[in-house]
C-alpha positions as MATLAB code, in Angstrom:
seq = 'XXXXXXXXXXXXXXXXXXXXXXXXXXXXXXXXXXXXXXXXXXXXXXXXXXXXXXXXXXXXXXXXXXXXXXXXXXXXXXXXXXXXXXXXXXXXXXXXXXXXXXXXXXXXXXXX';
ca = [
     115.561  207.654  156.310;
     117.979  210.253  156.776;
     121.084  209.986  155.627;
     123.432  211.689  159.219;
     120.914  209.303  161.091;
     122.380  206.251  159.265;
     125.655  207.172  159.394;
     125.756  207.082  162.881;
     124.059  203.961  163.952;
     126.750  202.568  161.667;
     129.520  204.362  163.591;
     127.455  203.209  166.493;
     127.265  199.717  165.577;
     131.391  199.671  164.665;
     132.468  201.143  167.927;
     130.058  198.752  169.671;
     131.978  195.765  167.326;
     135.214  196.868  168.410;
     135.020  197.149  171.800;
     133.353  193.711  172.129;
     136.065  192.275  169.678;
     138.658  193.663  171.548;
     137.148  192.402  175.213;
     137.373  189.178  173.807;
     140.711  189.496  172.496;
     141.941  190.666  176.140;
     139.984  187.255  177.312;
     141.621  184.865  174.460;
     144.848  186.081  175.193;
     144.529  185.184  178.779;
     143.589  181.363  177.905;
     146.125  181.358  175.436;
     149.182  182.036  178.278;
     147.229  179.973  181.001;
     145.603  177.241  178.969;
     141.878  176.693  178.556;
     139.792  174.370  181.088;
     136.683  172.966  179.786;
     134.855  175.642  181.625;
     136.046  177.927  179.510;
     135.783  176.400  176.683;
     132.290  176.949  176.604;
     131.892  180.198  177.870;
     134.208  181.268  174.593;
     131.477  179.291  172.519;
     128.892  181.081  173.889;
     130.482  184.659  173.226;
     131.543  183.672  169.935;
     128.172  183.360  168.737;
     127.031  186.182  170.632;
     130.072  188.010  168.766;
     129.049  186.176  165.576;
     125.389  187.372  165.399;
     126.454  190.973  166.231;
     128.572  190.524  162.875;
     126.084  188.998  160.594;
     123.164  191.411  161.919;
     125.482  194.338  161.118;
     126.826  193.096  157.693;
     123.175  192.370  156.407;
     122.006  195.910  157.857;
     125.614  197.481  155.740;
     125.008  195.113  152.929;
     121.168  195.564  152.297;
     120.844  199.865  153.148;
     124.856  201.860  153.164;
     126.187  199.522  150.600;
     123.049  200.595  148.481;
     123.262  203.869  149.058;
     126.942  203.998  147.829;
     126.295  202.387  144.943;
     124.284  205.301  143.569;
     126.297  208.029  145.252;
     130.231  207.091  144.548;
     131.646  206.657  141.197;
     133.613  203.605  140.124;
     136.838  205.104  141.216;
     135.192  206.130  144.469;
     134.080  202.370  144.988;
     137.366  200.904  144.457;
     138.854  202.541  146.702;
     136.564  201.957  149.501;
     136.872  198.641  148.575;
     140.653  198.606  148.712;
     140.442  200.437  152.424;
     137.850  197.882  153.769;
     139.821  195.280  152.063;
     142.793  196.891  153.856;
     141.402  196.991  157.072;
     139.838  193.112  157.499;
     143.512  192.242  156.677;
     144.984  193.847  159.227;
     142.383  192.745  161.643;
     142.709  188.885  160.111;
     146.834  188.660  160.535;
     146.460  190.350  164.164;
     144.201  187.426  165.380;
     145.287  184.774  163.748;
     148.497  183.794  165.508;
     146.375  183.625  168.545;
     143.774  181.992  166.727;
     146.176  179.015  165.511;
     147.282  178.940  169.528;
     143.833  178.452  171.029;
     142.904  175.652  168.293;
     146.050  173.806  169.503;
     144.788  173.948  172.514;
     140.968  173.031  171.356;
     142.423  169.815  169.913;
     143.437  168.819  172.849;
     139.915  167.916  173.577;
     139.081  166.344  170.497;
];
């Protein structure tokens, strides 16, 4: 496969991860100020998993074809540091979310 082509279905696939990650972030926020009914408790379960198979599917696509391919084309400098900017990246993303993470399980336990 060509190389361009597989760059962009992975830019593809990112922006597409993004903008779901970040319509459910607008939606979390919202039960996190007004409290979550058990209505809405499942509808976030279902769009989590909906969110979590669009993850997975892309991270086995990345992990079994681009990862592969930079393996044989960067040297072990090269690697490191696209490891340290990924690395960099989930990070940021992690400590943005989890504050409101930590809120909604609060809430969650409620129905336990």
């Amino acid at each position: 496969p060509d190389p361009a082509w597989q760059a962009a279905v992975y830019r593809a696939e990112h922006a597409k991860i993004v903008a779901v990650g970040d319509k459910l972030e607008g939606i979390l926020r919202g039960y996190a100020e007004t409290g979550l009914q058990r209505r809405a408790v499942i509808e976030l379960l279902d769009k989590q998993r909906s969110y979590k198979n669009l993850l997975e599917l892309h991270e086995q696509r990345e992990e079994e074809a681009l990862l592969v391919e930079l393996d044989g084309a960067l040297d072990a400098a090269q690697l490191l540091h696209f490891n340290i900017i990924c690395g960099q990246s989930w990070h940021t993303l992690y400590h943005k979310q989890s504050s409101l993470v930590a809120r909604l399980t609060g809430q969650l336990d409620q129905y336990a």
